[in-house]
Biopython code that builds the backbone (N, CA, C, O; Angstrom):
import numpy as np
from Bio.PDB.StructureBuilder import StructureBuilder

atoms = [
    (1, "UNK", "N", (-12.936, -37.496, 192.271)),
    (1, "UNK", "CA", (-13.250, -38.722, 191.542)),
    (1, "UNK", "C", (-12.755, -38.572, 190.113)),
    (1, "UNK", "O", (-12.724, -37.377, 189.823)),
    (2, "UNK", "N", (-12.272, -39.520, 188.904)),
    (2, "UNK", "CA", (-11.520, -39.610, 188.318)),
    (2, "UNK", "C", (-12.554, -40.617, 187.616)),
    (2, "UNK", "O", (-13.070, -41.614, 188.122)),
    (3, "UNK", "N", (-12.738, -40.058, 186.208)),
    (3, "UNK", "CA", (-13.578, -41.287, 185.704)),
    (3, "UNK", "C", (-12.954, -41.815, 184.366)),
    (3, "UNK", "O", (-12.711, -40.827, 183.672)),
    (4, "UNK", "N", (-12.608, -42.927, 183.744)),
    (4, "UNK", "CA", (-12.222, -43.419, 182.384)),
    (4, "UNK", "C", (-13.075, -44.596, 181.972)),
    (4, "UNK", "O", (-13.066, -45.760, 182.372)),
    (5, "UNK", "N", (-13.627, -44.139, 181.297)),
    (5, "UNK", "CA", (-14.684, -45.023, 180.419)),
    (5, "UNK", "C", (-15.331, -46.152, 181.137)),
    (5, "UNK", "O", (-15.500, -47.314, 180.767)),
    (6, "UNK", "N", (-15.689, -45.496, 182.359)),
    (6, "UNK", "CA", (-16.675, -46.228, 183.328)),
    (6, "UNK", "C", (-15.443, -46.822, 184.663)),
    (6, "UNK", "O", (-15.596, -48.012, 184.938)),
    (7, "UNK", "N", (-14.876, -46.458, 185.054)),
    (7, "UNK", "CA", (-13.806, -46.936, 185.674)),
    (7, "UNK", "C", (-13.241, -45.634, 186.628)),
    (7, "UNK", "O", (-12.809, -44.543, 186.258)),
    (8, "UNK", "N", (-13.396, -46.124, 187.846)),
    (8, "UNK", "CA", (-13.427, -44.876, 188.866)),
    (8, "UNK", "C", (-12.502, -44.782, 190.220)),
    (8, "UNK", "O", (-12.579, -45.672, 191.067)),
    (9, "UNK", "N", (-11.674, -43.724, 190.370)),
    (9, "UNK", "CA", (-11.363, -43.751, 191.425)),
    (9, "UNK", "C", (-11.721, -42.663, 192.191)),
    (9, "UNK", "O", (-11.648, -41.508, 191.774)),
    (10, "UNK", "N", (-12.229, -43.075, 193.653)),
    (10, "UNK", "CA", (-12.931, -42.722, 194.514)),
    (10, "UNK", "C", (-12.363, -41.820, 195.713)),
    (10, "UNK", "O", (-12.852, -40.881, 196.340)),
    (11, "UNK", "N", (-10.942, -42.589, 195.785)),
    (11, "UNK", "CA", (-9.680, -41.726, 197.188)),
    (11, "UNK", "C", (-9.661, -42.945, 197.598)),
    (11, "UNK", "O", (-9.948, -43.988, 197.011)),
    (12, "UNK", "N", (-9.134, -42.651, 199.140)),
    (12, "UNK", "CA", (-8.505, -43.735, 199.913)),
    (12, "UNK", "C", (-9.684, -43.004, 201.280)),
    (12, "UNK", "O", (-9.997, -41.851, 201.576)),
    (13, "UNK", "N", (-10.114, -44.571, 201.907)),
    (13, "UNK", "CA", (-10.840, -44.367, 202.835)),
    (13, "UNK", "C", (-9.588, -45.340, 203.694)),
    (13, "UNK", "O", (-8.623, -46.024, 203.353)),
    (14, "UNK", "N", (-10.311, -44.903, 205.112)),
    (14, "UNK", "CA", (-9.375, -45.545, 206.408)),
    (14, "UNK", "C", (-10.483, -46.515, 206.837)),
    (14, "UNK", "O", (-11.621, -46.361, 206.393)),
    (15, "UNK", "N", (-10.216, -47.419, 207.609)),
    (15, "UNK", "CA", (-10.748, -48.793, 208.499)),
    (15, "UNK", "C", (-10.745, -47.950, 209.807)),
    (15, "UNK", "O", (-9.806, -47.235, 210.155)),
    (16, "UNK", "N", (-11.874, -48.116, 210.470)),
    (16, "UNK", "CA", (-11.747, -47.742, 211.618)),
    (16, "UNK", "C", (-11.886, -49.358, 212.740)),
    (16, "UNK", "O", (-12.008, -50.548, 212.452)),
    (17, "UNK", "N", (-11.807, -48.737, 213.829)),
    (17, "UNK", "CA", (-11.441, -49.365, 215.351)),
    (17, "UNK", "C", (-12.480, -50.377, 214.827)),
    (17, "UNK", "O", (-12.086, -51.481, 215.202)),
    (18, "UNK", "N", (-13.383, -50.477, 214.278)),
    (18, "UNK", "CA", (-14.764, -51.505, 214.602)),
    (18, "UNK", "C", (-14.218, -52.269, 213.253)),
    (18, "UNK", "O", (-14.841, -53.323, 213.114)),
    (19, "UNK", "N", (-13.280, -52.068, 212.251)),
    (19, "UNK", "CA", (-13.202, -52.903, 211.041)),
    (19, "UNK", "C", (-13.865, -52.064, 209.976)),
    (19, "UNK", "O", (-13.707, -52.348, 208.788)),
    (20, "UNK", "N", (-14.665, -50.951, 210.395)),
    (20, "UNK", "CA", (-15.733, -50.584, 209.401)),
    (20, "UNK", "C", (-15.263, -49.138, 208.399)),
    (20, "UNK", "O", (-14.576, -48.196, 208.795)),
    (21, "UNK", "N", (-15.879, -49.316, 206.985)),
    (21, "UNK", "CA", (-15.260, -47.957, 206.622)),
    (21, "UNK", "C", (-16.351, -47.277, 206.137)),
    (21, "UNK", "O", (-17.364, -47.964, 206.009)),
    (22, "UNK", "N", (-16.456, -45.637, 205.702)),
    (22, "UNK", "CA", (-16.927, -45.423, 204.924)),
    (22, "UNK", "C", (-17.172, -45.251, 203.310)),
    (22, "UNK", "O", (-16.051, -45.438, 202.838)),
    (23, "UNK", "N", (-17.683, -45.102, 202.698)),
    (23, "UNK", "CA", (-18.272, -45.463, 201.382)),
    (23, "UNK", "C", (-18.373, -44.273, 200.826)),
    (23, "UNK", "O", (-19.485, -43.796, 201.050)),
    (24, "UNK", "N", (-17.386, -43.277, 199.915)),
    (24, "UNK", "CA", (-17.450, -42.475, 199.517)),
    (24, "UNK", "C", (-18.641, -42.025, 198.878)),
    (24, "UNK", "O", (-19.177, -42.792, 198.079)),
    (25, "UNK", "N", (-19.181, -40.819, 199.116)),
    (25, "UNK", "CA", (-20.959, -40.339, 198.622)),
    (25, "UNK", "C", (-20.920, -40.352, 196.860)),
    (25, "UNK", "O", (-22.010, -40.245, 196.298)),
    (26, "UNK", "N", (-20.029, -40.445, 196.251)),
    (26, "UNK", "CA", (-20.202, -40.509, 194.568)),
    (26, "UNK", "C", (-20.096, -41.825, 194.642)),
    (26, "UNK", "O", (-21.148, -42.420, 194.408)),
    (27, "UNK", "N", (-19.161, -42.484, 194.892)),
    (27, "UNK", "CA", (-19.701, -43.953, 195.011)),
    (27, "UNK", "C", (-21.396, -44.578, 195.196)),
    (27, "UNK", "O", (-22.182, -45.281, 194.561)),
    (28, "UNK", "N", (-21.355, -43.926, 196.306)),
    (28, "UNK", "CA", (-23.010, -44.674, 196.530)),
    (28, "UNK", "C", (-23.857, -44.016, 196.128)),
    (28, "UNK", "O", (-25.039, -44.264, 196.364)),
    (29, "UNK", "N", (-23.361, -42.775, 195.254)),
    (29, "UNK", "CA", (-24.460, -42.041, 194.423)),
    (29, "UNK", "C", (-24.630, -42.848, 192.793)),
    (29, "UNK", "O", (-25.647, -42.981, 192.111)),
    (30, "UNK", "N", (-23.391, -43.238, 192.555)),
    (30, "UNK", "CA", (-23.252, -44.081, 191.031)),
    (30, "UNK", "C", (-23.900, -45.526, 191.136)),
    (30, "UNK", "O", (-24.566, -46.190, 190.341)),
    (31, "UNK", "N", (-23.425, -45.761, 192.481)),
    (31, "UNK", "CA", (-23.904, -47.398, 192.629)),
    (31, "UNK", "C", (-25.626, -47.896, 193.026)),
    (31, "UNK", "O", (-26.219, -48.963, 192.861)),
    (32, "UNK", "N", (-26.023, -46.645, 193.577)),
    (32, "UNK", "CA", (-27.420, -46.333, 193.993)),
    (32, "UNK", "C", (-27.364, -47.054, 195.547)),
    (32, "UNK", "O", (-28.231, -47.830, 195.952)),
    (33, "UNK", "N", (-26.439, -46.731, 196.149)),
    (33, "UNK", "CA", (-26.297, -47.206, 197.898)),
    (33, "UNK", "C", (-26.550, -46.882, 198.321)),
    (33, "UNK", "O", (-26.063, -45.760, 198.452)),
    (34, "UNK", "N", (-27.772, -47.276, 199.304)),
    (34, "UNK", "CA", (-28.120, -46.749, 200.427)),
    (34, "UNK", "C", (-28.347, -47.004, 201.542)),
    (34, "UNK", "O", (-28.728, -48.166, 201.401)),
    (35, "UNK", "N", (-28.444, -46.695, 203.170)),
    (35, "UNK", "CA", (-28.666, -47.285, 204.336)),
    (35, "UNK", "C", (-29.791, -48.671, 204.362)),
    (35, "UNK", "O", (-30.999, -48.638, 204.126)),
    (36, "UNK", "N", (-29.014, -49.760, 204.698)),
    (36, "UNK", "CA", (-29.769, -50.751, 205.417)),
    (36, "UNK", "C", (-29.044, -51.585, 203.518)),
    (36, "UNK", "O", (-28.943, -52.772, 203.828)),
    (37, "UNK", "N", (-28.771, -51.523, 202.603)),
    (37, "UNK", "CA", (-28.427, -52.448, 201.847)),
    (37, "UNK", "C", (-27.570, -53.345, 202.298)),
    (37, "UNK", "O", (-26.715, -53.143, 203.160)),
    (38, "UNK", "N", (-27.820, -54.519, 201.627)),
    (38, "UNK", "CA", (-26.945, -55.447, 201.508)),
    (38, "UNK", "C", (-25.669, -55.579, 200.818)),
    (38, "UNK", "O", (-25.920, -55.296, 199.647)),
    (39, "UNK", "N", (-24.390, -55.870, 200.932)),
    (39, "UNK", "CA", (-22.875, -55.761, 199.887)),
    (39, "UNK", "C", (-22.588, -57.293, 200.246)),
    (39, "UNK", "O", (-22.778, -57.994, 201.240)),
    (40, "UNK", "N", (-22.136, -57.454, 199.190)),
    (40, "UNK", "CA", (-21.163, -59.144, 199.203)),
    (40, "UNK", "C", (-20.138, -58.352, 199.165)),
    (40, "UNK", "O", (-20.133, -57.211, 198.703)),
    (41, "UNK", "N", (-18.959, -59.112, 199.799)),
    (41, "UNK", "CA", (-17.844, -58.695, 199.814)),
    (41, "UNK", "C", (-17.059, -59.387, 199.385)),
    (41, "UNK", "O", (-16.610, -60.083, 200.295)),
    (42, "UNK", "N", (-16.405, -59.702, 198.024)),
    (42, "UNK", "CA", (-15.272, -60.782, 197.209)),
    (42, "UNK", "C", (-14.099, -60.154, 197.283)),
    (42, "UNK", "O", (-13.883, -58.968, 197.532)),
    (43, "UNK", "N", (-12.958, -61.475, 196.930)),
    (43, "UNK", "CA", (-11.570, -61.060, 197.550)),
    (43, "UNK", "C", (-10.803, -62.270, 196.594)),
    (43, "UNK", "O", (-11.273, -63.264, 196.040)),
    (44, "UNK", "N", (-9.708, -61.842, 196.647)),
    (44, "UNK", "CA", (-8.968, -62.546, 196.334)),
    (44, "UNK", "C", (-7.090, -61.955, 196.605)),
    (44, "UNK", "O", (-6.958, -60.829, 197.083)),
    (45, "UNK", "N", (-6.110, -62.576, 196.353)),
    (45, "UNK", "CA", (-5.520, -62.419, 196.819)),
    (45, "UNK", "C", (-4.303, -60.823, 196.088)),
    (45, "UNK", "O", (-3.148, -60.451, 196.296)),
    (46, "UNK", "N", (-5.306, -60.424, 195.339)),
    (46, "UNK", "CA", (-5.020, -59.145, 194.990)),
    (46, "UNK", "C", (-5.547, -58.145, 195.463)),
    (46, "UNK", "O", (-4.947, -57.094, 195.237)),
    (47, "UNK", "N", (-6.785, -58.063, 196.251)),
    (47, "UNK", "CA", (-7.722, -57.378, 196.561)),
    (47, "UNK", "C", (-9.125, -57.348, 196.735)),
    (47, "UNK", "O", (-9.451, -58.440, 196.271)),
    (48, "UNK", "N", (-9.953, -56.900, 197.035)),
    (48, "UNK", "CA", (-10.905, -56.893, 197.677)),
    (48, "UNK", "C", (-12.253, -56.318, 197.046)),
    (48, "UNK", "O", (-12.186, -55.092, 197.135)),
    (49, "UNK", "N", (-13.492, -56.720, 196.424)),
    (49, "UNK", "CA", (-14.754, -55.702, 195.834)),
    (49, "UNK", "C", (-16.098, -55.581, 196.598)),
    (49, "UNK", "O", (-16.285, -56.610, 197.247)),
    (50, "UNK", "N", (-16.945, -54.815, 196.722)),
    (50, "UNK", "CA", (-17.875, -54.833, 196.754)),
    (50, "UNK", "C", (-19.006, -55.057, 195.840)),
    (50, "UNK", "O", (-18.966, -54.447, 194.771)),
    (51, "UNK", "N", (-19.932, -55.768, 196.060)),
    (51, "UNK", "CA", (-21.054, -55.537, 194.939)),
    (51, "UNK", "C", (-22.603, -55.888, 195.757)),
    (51, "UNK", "O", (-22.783, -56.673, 196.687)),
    (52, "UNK", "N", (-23.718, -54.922, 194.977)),
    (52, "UNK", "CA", (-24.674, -55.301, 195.777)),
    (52, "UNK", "C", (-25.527, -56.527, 196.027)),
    (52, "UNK", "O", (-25.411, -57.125, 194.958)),
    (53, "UNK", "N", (-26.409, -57.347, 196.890)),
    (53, "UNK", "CA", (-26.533, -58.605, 196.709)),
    (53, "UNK", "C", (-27.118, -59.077, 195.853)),
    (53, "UNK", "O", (-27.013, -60.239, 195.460)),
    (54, "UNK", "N", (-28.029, -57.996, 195.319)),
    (54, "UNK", "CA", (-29.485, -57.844, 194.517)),
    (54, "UNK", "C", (-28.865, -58.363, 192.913)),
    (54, "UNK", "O", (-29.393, -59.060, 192.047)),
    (55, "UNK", "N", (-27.449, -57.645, 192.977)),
    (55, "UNK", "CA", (-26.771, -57.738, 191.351)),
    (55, "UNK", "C", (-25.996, -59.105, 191.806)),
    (55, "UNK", "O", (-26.045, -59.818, 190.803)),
    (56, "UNK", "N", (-25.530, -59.580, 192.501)),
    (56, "UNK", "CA", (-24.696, -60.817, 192.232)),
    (56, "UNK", "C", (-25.853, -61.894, 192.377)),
    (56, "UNK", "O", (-25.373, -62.960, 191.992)),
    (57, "UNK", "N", (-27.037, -62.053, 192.728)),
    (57, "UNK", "CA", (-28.266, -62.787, 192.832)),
    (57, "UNK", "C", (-28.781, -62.427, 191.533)),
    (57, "UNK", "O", (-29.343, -63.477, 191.221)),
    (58, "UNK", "N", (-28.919, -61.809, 190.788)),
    (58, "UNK", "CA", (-29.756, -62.081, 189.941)),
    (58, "UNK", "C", (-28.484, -62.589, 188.528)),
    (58, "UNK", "O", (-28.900, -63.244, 187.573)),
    (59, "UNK", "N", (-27.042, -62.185, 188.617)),
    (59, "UNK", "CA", (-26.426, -62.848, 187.946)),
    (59, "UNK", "C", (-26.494, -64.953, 188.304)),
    (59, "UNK", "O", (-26.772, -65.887, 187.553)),
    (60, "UNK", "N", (-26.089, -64.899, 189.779)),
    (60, "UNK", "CA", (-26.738, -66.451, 189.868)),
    (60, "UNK", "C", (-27.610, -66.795, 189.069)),
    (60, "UNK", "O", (-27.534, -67.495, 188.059)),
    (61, "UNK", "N", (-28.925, -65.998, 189.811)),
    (61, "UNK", "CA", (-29.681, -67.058, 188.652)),
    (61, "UNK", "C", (-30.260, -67.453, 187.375)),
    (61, "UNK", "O", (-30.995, -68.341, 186.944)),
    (62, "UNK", "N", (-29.179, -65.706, 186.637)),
    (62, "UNK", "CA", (-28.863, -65.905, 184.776)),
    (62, "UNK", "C", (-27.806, -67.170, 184.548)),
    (62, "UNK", "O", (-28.120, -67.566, 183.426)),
    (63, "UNK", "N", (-26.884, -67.884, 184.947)),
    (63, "UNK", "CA", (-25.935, -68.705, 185.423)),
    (63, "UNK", "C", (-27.028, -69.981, 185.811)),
    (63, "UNK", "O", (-26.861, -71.027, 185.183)),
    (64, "UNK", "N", (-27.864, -69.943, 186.573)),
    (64, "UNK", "CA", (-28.718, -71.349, 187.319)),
    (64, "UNK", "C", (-29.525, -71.308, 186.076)),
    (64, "UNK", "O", (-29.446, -72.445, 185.610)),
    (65, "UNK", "N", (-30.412, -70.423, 185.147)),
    (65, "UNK", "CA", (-30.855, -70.964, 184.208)),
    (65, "UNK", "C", (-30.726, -71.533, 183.046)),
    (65, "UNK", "O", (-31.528, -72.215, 182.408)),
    (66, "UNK", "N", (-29.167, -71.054, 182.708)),
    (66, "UNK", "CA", (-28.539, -71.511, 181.048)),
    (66, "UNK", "C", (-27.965, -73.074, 181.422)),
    (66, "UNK", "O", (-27.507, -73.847, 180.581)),
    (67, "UNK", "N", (-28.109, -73.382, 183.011)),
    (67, "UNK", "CA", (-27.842, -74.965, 183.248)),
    (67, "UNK", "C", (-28.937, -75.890, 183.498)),
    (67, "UNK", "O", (-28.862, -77.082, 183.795)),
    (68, "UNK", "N", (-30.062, -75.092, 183.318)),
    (68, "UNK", "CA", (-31.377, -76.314, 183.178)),
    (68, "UNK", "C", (-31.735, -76.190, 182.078)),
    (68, "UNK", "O", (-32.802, -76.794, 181.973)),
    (69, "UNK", "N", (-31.392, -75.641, 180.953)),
    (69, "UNK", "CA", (-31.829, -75.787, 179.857)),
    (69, "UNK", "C", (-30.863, -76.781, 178.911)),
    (69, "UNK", "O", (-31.184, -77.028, 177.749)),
]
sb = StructureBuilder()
sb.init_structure("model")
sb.init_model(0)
sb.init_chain("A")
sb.init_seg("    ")
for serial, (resi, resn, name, xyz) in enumerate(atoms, 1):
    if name == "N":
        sb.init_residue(resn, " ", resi, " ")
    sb.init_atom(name, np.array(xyz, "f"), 0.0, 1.0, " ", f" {name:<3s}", serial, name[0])
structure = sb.get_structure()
C-alpha cells in the first residue's frame, strides 16, 4: 500500500466467475469494513468507487437540510 496525503493505492484485485471481488484487508482496515456492510457502488465513465451507505446517507441528508432552510 502506497499512501500520499490520504490517497491510497491498494494493488490490483481480479473479478471472479460470480462478478465478485475481494477488498484488500488495509483497505477495510482504513475504511472500517466489515462483513454484512452495506457499499454503494458509483461509476462513471472513467471508473468506478465504493463508499459506505452509512457515509453517502448521512451526506444526503447534510444536502436535504441546507434545502429546507
Amino acid at each position: 500500500m502506497q499512501e500520499k496525503e490520504g490517497k491510497y493505492i491498494f494493488g490490483v484485485v481480479k473479478v471472479g466467475e460470480k462478478g465478485q471481488i475481494v477488498i484488500p484487508r488495509d483497505a477495510r482496515k482504513i475504511y472500517d469494513i466489515k462483513p454484512g456492510d452495506a457499499l454503494l457502488l458509483l461509476g462513471d465513465q472513467n471508473g468506478m468507487a465504493l463508499i459506505k451507505t452509512e457515509i453517502f446517507q448521512s451526506a444526503i441528508d447534510k444536502v436535504m437540510e441546507g434545502l429546507s432552510k
